[in-house]
C-alpha positions as CSV (number, residue, x, y, z in Angstrom):
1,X,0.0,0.0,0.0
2,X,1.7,3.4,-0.8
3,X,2.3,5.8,1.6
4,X,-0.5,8.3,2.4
5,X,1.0,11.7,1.2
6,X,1.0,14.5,4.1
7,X,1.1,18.3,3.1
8,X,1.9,21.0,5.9
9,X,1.3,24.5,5.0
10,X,1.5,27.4,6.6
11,X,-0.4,30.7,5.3
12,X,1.8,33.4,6.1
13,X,0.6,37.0,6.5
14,X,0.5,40.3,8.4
15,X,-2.6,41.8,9.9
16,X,-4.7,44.7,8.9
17,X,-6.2,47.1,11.5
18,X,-9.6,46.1,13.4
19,X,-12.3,46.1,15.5
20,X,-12.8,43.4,18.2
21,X,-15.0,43.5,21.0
22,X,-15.1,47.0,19.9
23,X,-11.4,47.3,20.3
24,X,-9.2,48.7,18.2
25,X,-6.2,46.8,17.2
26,X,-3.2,48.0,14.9
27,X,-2.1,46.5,12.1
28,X,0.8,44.4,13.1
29,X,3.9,43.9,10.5
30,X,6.0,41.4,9.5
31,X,8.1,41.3,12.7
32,X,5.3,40.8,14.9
33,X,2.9,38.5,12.7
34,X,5.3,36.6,10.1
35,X,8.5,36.7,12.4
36,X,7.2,36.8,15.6
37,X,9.8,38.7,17.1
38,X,9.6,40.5,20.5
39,X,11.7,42.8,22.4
40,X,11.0,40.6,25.7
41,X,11.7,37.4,23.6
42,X,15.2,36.0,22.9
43,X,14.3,33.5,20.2
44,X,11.4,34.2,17.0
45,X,8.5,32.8,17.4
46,X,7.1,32.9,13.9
47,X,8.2,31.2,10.7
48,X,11.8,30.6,12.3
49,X,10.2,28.8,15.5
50,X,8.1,26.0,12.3
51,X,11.1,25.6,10.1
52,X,13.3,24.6,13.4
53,X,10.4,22.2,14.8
54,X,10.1,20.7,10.9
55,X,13.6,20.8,10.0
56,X,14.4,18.9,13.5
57,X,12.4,16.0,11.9
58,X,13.9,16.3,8.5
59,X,10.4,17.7,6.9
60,X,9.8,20.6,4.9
61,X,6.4,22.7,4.4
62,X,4.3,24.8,1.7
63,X,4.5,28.6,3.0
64,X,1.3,30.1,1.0
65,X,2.8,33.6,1.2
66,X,0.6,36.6,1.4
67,X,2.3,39.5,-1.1
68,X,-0.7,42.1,-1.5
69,X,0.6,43.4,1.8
70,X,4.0,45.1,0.5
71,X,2.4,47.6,-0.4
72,X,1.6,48.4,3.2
73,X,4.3,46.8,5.2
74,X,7.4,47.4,2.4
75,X,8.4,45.2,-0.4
76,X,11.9,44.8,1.1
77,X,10.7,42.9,4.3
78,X,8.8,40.4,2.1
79,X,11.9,39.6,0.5
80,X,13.7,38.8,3.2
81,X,10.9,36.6,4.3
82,X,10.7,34.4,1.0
83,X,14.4,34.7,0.6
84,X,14.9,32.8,4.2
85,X,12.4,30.7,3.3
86,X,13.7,29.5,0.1
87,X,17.2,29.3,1.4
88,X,16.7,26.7,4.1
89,X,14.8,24.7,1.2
90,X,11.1,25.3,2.2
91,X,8.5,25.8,-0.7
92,X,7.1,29.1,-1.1
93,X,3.1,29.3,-3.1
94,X,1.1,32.3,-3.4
95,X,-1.6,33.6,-0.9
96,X,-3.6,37.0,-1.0
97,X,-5.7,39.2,1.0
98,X,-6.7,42.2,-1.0
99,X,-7.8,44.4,2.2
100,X,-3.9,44.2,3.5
101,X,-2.9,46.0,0.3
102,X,-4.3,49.3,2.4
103,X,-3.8,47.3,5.7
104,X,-4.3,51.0,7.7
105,X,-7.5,51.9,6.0
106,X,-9.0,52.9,9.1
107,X,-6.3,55.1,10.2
108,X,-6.5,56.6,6.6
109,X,-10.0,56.9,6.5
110,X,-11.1,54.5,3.9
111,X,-13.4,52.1,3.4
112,X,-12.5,48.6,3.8
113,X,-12.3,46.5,0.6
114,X,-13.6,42.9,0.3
115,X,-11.0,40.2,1.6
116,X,-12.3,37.3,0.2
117,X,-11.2,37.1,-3.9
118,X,-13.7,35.1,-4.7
119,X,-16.3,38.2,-4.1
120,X,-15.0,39.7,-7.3
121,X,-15.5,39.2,-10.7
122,X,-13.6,37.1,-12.5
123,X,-12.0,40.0,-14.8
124,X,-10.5,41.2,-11.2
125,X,-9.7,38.4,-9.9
126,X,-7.2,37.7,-13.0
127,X,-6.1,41.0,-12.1
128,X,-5.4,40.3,-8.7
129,X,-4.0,37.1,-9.3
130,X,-1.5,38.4,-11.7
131,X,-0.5,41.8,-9.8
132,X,0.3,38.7,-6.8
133,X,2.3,36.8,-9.1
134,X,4.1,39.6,-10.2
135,X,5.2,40.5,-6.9
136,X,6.2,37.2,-5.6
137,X,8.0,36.5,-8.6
138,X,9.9,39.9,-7.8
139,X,10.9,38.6,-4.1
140,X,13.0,35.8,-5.7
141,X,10.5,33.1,-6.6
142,X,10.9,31.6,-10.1
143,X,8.3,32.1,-12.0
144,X,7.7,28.4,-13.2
145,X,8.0,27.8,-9.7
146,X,4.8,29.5,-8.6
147,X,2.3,27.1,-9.3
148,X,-0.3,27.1,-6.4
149,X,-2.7,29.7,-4.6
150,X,-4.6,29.8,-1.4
151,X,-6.9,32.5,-0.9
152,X,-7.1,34.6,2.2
153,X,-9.8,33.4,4.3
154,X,-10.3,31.0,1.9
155,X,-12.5,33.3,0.6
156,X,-12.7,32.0,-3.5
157,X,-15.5,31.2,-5.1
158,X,-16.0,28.2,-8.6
159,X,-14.7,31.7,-10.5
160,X,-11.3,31.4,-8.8
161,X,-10.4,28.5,-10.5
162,X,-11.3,30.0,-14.4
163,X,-9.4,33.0,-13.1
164,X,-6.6,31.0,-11.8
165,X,-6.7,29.1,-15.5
166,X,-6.3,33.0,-17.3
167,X,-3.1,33.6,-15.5
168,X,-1.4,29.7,-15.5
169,X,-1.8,28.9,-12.3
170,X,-2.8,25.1,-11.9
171,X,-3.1,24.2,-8.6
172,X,-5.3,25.3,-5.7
173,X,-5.8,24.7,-1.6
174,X,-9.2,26.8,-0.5
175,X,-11.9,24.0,-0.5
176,X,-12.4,24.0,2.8
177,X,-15.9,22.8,4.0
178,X,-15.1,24.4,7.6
179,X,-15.3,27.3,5.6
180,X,-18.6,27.1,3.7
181,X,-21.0,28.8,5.7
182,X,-18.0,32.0,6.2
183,X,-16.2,32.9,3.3
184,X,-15.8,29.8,1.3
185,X,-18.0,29.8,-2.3
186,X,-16.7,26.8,-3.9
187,X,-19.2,23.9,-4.3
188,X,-18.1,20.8,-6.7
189,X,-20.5,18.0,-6.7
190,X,-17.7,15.7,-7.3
191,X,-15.5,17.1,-4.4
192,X,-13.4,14.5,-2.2
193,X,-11.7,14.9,0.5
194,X,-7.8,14.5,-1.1
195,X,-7.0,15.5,-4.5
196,X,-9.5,16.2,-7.3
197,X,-9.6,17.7,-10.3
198,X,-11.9,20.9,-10.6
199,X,-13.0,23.3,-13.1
200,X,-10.6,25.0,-15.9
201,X,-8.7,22.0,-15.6
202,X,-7.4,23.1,-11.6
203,X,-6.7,20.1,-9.4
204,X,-8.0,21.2,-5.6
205,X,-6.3,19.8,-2.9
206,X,-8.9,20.5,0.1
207,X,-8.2,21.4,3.6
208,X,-8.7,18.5,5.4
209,X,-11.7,18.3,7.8
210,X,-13.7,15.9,9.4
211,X,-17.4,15.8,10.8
212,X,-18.2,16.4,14.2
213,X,-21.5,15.5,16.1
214,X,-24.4,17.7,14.7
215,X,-23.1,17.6,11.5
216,X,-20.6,20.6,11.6
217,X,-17.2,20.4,9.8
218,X,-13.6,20.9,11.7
219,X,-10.6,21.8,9.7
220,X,-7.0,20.2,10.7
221,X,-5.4,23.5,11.9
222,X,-2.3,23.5,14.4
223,X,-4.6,26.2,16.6
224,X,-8.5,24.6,16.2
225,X,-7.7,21.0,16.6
226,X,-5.6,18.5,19.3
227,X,-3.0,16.4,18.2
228,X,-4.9,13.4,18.9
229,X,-7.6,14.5,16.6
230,X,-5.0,14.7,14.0
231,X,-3.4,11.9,14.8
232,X,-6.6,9.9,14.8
233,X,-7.3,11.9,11.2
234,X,-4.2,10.8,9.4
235,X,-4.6,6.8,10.7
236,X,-8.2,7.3,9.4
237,X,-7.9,8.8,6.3
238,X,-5.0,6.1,5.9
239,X,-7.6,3.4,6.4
240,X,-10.4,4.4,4.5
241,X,-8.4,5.7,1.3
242,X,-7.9,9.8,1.5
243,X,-4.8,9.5,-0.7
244,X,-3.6,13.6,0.5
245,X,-3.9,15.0,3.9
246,X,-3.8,19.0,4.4
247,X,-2.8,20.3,7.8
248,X,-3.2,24.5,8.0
249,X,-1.2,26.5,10.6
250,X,-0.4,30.5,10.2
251,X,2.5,32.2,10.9
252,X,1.7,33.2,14.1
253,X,-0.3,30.7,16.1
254,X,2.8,29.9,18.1
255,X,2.8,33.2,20.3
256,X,0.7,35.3,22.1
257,X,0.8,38.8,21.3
258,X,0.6,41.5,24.3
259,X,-3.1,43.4,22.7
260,X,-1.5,46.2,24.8
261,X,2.6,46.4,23.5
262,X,2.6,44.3,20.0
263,X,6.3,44.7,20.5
264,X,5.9,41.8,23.3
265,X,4.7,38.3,23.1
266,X,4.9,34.8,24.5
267,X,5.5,31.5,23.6
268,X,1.5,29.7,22.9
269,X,2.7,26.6,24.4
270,X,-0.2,24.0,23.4
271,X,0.0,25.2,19.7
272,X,4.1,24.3,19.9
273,X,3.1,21.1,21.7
274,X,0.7,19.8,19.2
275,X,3.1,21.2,16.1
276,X,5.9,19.3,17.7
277,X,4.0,16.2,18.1
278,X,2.7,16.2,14.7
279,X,6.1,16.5,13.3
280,X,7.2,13.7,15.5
281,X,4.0,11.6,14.7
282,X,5.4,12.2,10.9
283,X,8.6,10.5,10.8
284,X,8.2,7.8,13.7
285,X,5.3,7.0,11.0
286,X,7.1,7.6,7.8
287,X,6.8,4.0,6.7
288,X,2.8,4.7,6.4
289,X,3.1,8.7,5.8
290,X,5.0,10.8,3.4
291,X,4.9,14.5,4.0
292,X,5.9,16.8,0.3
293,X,5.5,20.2,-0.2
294,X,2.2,21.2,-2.8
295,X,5.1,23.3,-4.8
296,X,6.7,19.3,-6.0
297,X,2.8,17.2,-5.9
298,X,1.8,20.3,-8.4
299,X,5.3,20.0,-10.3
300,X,4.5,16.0,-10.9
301,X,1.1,16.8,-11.9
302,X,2.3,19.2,-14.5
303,X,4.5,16.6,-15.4
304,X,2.0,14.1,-16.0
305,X,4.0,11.6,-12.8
306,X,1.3,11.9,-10.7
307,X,-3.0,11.7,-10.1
308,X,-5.3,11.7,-7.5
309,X,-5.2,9.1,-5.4
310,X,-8.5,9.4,-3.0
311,X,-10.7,6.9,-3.5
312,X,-12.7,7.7,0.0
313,X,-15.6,9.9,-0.7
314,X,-16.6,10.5,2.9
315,X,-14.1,12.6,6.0
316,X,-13.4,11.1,8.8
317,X,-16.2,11.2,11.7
318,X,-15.0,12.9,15.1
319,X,-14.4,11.4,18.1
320,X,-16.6,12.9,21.6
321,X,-13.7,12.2,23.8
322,X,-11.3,14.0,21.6
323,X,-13.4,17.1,21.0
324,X,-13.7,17.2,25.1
325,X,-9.4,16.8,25.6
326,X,-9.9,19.9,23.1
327,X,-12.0,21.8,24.5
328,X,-10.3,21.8,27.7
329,X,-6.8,22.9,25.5
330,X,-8.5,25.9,23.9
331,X,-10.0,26.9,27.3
332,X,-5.8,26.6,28.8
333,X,-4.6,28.5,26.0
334,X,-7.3,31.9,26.7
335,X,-5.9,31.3,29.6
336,X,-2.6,31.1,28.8
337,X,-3.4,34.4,26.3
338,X,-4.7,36.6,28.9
339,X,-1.7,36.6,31.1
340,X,0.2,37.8,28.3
């Protein structure tokens, strides 16, 4: 039986200002949201803190990179970001959210813009998708090298994938199902839950989720799920034939930002614990479980060396005993959070 093929990604991005609890917050930059360096912290906590947890295990990731945001937070610091990246041999997709191109807009006294991509028309999505290229390709990425996209929020829509078609780009990771009642508008009657191909000719390789009680869906992300759960994911999806498994974590799930000095933070020590256990989990298993970066899965699909493997139709079912062990984490790490 071949191994079951494991993707880590990590949507990397900056914030844009809001309003929470009726709170302002500031944007925060790259050093606080893609870096995660703090003045009362000796070691990163951001990108640097993954790659040393992956590379410890020998594994590398996809970092969907958000560009749009240069144009608030400088095009210099993005390169430094992708050219680290790149350098210590991690593979860098695109990722966009259109709002962080004016990520002060309340400051400046504009209206927001929409953040999900697939809210415009296909004529400016192309755009958009293009303008993104464009700039990653700037920061150092080859340009036959940029073959996926992830969209902010996951927030496309079915016209993603003919606008993703207009400007060559093959390969996609938004279907998420978690998603569908927020920002997600892709529907595909012959969806599964690995690898498929979609419209325009795009293969989709879904965020993996499972179904809890009631119905609902739960994304695999570092912050909303326990290791067991995905643990208990990857040994089902093995068993019942989800050929690709897609785990989601974010640049800066692994600290805890002071909401009163973002110049401080903290260590979010139950995200760290469950990345460091998945990694772990990964290559004590690696005779069942093969982890590859989407950049070489879409390379081998271009190249004809590769198809869809799924055969399950169905997710995974939850467990009752694993969403309680979780909701006791989340309820330690607000904790955790508010002593920050």
């Amino acid at each position: 039986m071949a191994r079951t093929r494991v993707y880590v990604t990590v949507d990397v991005e900056c914030a844009e200002e809001r309003n929470v609890g009726g709170r302002s917050l500031p944007a925060l930059d790259y050093d606080a949201r893609v870096w995660g360096r703090f003045r009362n912290q000796r070691d990163d906590l951001g990108i640097g803190l993954i790659m040393r947890e992956l590379e410890a295990q020998g594994l590398r990731a996809t970092f969907f990179t958000e560009v749009l945001g240069s144009q608030t937070f400088g095009i210099d610091g993005l390169r430094r970001i992708i050219g680290e990246l790149c350098e210590r041999g991690h593979d860098v997709q695109l990722h966009a959210h259109p709002i962080q191109r004016c990520a002060r807009y309340r400051s400046l006294g504009h209206a927001p813009v929409d953040d999900d991509i697939g809210a415009y028309t296909l004529d400016e999505q192309t755009a958009l998708l293009g303008e993104a290229i464009a700039i990653l390709v700037s920061c150092g990425v080859p340009r036959d090298e940029v073959r996926a996209f992830r969209a902010g929020n996951y927030g496309a829509s079915n016209t993603t994938w003919a606008a993703m078609a207009a400007v060559g780009l093959r390969f996609s990771s938004s279907y998420n199902p978690c998603y569908f009642d927020r920002n997600c508008r892709m529907r595909f009657a012959d969806s599964r839950p690995g690898l498929f191909r979609a419209e325009h000719g795009i293969f989709e390789l879904p965020i993996s989720n499972f179904v809890e009680r009631g119905g609902r869906h739960r994304h695999l992300q570092i912050t909303a799920v326990s290791l067991a759960e995905m643990a208990r994911y990857l040994e089902e999806a093995r068993r019942i034939g989800i050929g690709e498994v897609t785990i989601v974590t974010h640049s800066f799930e692994f600290a805890h930002v002071d909401p009163r000095d973002p110049q401080r933070g903290r260590v979010n020590r139950i995200n760290l614990h469950r990345l460091r256990g998945l990694c772990r989990f990964l290559r004590e298993r690696d005779a069942e479980f093969e982890v590859e970066t989407i950049g070489a899965l879409a390379a081998r699909l271009h190249a004809g060396d590769a198809a869809p493997s799924t055969t399950a139709t169905e997710m995974p079912r939850g467990r009752r005993r694993d969403r309680a062990r979780r909701l006791i984490e989340q309820g330690l790490k607000r904790m955790e959070a508010k002593l920050t």
